[in-house]
N, C-alpha and C positions, 0 to 999 in steps of 0.2 A: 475729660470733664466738660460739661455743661457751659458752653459760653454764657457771660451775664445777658448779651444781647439777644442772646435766641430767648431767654424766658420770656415768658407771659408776663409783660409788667404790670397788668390790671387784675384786683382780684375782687369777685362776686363768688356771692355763695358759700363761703367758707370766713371764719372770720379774719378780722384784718388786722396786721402787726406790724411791726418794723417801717421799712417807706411805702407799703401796702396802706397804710392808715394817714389819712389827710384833716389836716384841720381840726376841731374842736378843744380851740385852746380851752376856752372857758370852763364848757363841759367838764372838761379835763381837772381845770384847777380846780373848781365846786368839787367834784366827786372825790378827788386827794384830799381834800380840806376835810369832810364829811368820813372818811376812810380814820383820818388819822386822830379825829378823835370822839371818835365813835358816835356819828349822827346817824339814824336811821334813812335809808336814801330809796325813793321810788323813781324809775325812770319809765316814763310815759312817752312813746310816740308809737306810731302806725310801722308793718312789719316791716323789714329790709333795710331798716335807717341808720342801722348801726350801734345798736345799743350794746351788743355783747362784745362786739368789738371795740367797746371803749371803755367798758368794765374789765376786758383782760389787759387792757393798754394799761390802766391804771393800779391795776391789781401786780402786774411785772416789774410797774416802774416801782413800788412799795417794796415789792419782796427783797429787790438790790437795796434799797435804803433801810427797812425797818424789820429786820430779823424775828422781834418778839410778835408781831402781828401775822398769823396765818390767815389765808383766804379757802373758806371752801364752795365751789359750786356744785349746786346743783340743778340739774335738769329736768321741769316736770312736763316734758312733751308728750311721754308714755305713760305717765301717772298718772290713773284715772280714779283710786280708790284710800281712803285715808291709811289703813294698813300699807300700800304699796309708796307712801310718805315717808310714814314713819321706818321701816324699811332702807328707802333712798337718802333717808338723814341721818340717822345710825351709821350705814357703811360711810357717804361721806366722811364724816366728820371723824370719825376712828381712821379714816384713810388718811387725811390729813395733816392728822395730830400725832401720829405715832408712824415708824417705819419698816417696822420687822414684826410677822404673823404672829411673835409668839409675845409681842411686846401689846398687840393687840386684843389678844383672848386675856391676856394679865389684865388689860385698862379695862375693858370690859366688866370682867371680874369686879374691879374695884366701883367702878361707877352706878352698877345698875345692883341695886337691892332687893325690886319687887319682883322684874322683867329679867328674864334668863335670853339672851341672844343668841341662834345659833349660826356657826359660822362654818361656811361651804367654801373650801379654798380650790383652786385648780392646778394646773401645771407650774406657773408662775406665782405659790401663796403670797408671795410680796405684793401685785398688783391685782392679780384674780382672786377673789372672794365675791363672796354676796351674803346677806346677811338675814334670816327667816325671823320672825315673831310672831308671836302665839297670840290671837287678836281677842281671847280671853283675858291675858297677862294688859294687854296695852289698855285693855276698856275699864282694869280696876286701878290702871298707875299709869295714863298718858304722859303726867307733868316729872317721870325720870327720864322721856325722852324728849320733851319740848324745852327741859332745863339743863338739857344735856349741855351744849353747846356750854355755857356757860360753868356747870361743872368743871368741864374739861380747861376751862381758862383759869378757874379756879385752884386744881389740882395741878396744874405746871405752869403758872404763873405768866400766861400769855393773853394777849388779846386774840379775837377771832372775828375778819367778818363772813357772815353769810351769805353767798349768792346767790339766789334762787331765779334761774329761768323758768320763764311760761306760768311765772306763778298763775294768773286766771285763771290756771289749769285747776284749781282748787275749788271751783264755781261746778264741777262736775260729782263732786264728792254727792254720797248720797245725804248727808245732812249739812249743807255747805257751811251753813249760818253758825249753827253751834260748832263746826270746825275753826273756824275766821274767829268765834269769840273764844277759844282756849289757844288758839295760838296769840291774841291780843294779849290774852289775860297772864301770860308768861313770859311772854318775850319783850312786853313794855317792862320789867323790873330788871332788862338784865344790865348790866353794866361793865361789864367785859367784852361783851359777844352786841354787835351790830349788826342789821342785816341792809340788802340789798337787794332790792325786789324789781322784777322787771318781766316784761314778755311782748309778746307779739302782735296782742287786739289792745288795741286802744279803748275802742268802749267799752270792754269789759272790766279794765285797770279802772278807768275811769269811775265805775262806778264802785267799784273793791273799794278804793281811796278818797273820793272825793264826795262819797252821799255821805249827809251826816248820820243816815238812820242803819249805817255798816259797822262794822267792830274797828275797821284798819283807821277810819276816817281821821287824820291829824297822827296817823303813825310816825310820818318822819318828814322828809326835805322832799314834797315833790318836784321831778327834772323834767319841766316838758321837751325832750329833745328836737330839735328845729331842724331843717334841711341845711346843709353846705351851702353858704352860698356863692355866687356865680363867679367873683373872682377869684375863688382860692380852687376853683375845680379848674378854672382855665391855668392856672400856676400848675397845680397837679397832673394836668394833661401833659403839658408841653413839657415837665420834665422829664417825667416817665415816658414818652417820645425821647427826648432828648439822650437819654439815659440809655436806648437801646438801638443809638446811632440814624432812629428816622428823626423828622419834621413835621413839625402840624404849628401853623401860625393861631394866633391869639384870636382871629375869628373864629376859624375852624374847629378849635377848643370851644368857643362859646358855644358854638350851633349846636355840639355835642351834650354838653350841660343842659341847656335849654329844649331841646328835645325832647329829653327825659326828667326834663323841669327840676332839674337838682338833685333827681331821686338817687341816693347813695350806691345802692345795687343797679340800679339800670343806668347811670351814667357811667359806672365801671363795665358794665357787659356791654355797650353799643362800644365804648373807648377802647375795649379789647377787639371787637369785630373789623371798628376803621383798622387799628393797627396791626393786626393780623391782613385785611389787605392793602395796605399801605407797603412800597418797596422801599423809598427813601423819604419821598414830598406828600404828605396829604394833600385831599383836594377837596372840594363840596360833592362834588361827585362820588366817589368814595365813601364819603358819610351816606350819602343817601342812598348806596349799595348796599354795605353795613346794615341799615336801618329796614332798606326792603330782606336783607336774609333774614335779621330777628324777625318780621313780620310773617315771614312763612314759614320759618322754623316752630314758630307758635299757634299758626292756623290752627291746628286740630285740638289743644288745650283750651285758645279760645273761642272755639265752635262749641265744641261740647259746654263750656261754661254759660255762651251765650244760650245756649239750646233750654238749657232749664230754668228761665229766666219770663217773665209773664209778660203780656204785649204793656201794660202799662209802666210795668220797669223799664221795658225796652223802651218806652217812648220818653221815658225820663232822662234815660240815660243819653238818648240824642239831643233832648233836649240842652243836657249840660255840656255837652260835644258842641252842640254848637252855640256856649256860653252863656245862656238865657240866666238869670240872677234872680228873676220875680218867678218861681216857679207855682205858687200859688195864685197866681194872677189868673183873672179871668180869661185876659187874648193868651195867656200860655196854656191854661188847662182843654182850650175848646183847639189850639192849634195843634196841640199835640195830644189831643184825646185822651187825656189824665182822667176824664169822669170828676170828678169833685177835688176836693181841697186835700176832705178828709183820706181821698186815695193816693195822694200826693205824699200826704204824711207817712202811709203805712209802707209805700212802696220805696221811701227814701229810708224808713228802718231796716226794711227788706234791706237792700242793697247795704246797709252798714253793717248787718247780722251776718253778710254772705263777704263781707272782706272786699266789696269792689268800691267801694265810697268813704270817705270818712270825711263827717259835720262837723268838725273840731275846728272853731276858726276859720270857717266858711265850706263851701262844698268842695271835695277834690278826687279824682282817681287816686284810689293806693298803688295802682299799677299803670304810668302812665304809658307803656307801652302796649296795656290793652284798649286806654284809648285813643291814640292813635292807631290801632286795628279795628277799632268797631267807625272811626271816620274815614279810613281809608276803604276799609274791606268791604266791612258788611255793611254802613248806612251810605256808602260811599260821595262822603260830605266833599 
């Protein structure tokens, strides 16, 4: 068997649970509060921060406490089309709510009146299924499946919330606007059934939730989620060191954090690198070993991104590399050849529309590990 100390005690990239999950009391307790009794909850920040990871923290610690409340997720990363929704809401929510194939085609049966479901089970019918609809059927009676959810709470006497990642992904539908006002126009009435909205572009959420001239605008509790901050990454370092018999002192933990400026996913990947080479004692050295592998292991992801990229973005972009705040200033635009004010504007939408910037609360890399590769590598600042 697996010693504790040989695991990997840092986890990126996958979500995070048990002593893998650091910090966000607060978060925690707003989103329980909101869960249990039934507040509609948006959580808003830029990708990698943690957000599903503290939706499934909170959704786990519910399921041990509150038996009558089901959670269902769902994922719209690969949903690009309203049918392919409705669809991905259907099987959820028939998955969640009931446990055996044939308990399903009954519920089925009973729920839907105008829309006939069909259902494609596989080797495993208890958790393999997928669920077809007739997108004739769904366009003369959408609201037996946008009211489903609540039906289903109706008809067994439970609450439900709804998880939905990547929702922005609904900004791609071919008619977005009149989709965003039928899912308003239904799911503000329900009273059993809560949902929880969340994804991975912030400006796009942003503007789903927060314009007034959108259907979502005052749906529910927006959560701006905030970075960790710096003393509970250094407490988190040094246990999980701790924990798998090395050392790393309270500075050597900050340099780590601060490196990756707090960021959730990148201060756990540099934290796994030092500790991976780390034998017993961290050292500064070490981190900065660590920090040159991430930087070459990423060369060619950040080449290529840099490559498509236009010289006045790139000039932007060193710009804020190396800290400039007046970026529409005159000695900045003629110093770093922005051409005008107005290209200043469109090249900092550029770079937020392309996931390397985000203007929320001042200017910042979403990825601070790509910029310290464009000041170390390629502008070499």
């Amino acid at each position: 068997m697996e010693n504790d100390r040989d695991k990997a005690p840092f986890m990126f990239g996958k979500i995070a649970s048990g002593p893998d999950f650091t910090n966000r009391e607060k978060e925690t307790t707003q989103l329980l509060q909101n869960f249990h009794v039934g507040i509609n909850t948006i959580l808003i920040s830029p990708r990698r921060w943690g957000k599903s990871s503290l939706v499934k923290k909170v959704t786990e610690h519910q399921l041990n406490k509150n038996k009558n409340i089901r959670y269902c997720f769902i994922d719209l990363f690969n949903i690009r089309t309203e049918q392919e929704f409705y669809e991905a809401y259907v099987k959820e929510l028939i998955l969640v709510t009931s446990t055996k194939w044939e308990e399903r085609i009954g519920q089925a049966k009973k729920l839907f009146k105008k829309i006939i479901p069909q259902f494609t089970f596989g080797v495993n019918p208890e958790n393999e299924f997928s669920v077809g609809l007739d997108w004739k059927e769904i366009k003369k009676a959408p609201e037996e499946i946008l009211n489903l959810a609540e039906t289903i709470c109706k008809a067994k006497k439970i609450k439900l919330v709804v998880c939905i990642d990547e929702f922005q992904n609904i900004s791609f539908f071919d008619d977005p606007l009149a989709f965003q006002k039928k899912l308003r126009a239904h799911w503000q009435h329900h009273k059993l059934t809560s949902y929880c909205l969340y994804g991975s572009k912030r400006h796009m959420l942003m503007e789903l939730f927060s314009s007034p001239s959108k259907p979502f605008y005052k749906f529910g509790d927006v959560m701006y989620l905030e970075k960790i901050k710096e003393q509970y990454w250094i407490s988190f370092i040094k246990k999980r060191f701790r924990e798998t018999g090395k050392n790393i002192a309270s500075e050597q933990a900050a340099h780590i954090a601060q490196a990756m400026e707090n960021h959730p996913y990148f201060v756990q990947q540099l934290s796994q690198q030092v500790w991976l080479l780390t034998y017993k004692e961290c050292t500064n050295k070490i981190i900065d070993r660590a920090l040159q592998n991430l930087l070459e292991h990423s060369t060619i992801l950040y080449q290529r991104e840099t490559d498509n990229l236009s010289n006045t973005q790139l000039n932007l972009l060193k710009a804020l590399c190396e800290n400039v705040k007046q970026l529409s200033s005159a000695e900045t635009i003629q110093h770093y050849k922005l051409g005008t004010s107005a290209n200043v504007i469109r090249s900092k939408e550029a770079l937020e529309n392309k996931e390397i910037i985000d203007s929320i609360g001042g200017i910042e890399f979403i990825d601070p590990l790509y910029k310290t590769w464009l000041k170390r590598v390629y502008f070499k600042i």
